[in-house]
Structure formats: C-alpha cells, structure tokens
C-alpha positions in Angstrom: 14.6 -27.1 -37.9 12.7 -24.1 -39.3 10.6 -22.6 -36.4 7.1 -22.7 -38.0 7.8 -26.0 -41.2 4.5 -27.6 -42.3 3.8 -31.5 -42.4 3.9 -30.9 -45.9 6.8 -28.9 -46.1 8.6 -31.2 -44.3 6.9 -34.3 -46.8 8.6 -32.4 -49.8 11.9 -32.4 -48.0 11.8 -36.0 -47.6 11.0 -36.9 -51.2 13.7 -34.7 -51.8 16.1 -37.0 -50.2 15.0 -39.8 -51.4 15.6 -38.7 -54.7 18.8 -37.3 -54.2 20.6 -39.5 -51.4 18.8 -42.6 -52.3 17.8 -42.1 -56.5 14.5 -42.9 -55.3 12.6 -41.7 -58.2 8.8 -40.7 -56.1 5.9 -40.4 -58.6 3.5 -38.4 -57.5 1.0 -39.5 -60.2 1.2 -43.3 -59.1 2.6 -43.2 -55.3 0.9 -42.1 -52.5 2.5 -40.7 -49.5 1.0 -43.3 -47.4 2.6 -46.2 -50.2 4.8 -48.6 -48.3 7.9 -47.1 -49.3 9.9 -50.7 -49.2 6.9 -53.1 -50.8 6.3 -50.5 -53.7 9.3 -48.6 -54.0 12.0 -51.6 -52.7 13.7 -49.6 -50.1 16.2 -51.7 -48.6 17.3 -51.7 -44.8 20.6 -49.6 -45.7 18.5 -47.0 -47.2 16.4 -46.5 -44.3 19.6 -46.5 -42.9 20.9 -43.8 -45.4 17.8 -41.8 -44.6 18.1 -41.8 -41.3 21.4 -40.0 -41.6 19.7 -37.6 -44.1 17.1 -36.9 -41.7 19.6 -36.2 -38.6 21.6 -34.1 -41.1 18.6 -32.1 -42.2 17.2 -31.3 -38.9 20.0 -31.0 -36.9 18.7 -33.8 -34.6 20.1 -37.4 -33.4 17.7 -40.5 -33.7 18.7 -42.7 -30.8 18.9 -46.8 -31.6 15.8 -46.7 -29.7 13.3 -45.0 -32.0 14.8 -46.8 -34.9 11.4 -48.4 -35.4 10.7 -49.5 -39.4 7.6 -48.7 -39.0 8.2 -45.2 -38.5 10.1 -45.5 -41.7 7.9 -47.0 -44.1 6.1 -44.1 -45.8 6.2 -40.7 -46.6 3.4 -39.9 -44.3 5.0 -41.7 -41.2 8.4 -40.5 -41.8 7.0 -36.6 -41.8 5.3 -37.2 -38.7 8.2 -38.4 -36.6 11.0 -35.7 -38.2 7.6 -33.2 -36.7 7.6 -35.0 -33.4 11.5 -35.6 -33.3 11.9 -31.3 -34.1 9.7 -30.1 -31.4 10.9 -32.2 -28.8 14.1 -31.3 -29.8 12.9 -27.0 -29.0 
C-alpha cells in the first residue's frame, strides 16, 4: 500500500472495485458511504467474497479466515477502515 493513502483515498479505490469487479453501480447522489452495502445495494456473500480478493490484490495483504467479519464488510466506511488498519499492521 501507498506509504502515506488517505481514508478517502482509499474509499475511492473501493468504489472503484465495486464497480468494476462487482458492476456495483455506487451513486454518490443517493448512497452514502455509511449505506449498508448488502440491504441497499444487494451485495451477496460471494461478492463480499469477490471483494475480499480485490482488497488482498490491491494492497498486497492476506485477510486471514479470522477477520472475515461481515460486519467489517458492510459499507464503504467500514471496509476503508479495516484495508487502513489491515495496511499498517502489515508496515
């Protein structure tokens, strides 16, 4: 990961995926990124799944089974603050 990414930095690269990896298709105008990503935007368990890859493929790190928490995964907001924890643990 880059040394000195932003939250929101980071936030933009995940939309990004979703968009591309997933055809997510992330309003800004009428989404939030604290939305529940699967009640509003009907992300399944094999997309979180898929973007759990993306994430590990992005950032260069591994997520271990044991952080595989959907609640980590249910927003923009909550996903952008674990990559930021996962990458500077990772230093």
């Amino acid at each position: 990961m880059e040394e000195n990414i932003t939250i929101d930095q980071i936030k933009e690269a995940i939309k990004n995926m979703l968009s591309e990896r997933l055809s997510v298709k992330f309003n800004l105008e009428t989404c939030s990124d604290d939305d529940n990503l699967i009640l509003n935007l009907g992300l399944e368990s094999v997309d979180i799944l898929e973007l759990v890859v993306a994430l590990e493929d992005n950032w260069k790190f591994i997520i271990n089974d044991d952080e595989l928490q959907l609640d980590s995964f249910t927003s923009i907001n909550k996903i952008a603050n674990f990559v930021f924890k996962k990458a500077c643990e990772c230093k």
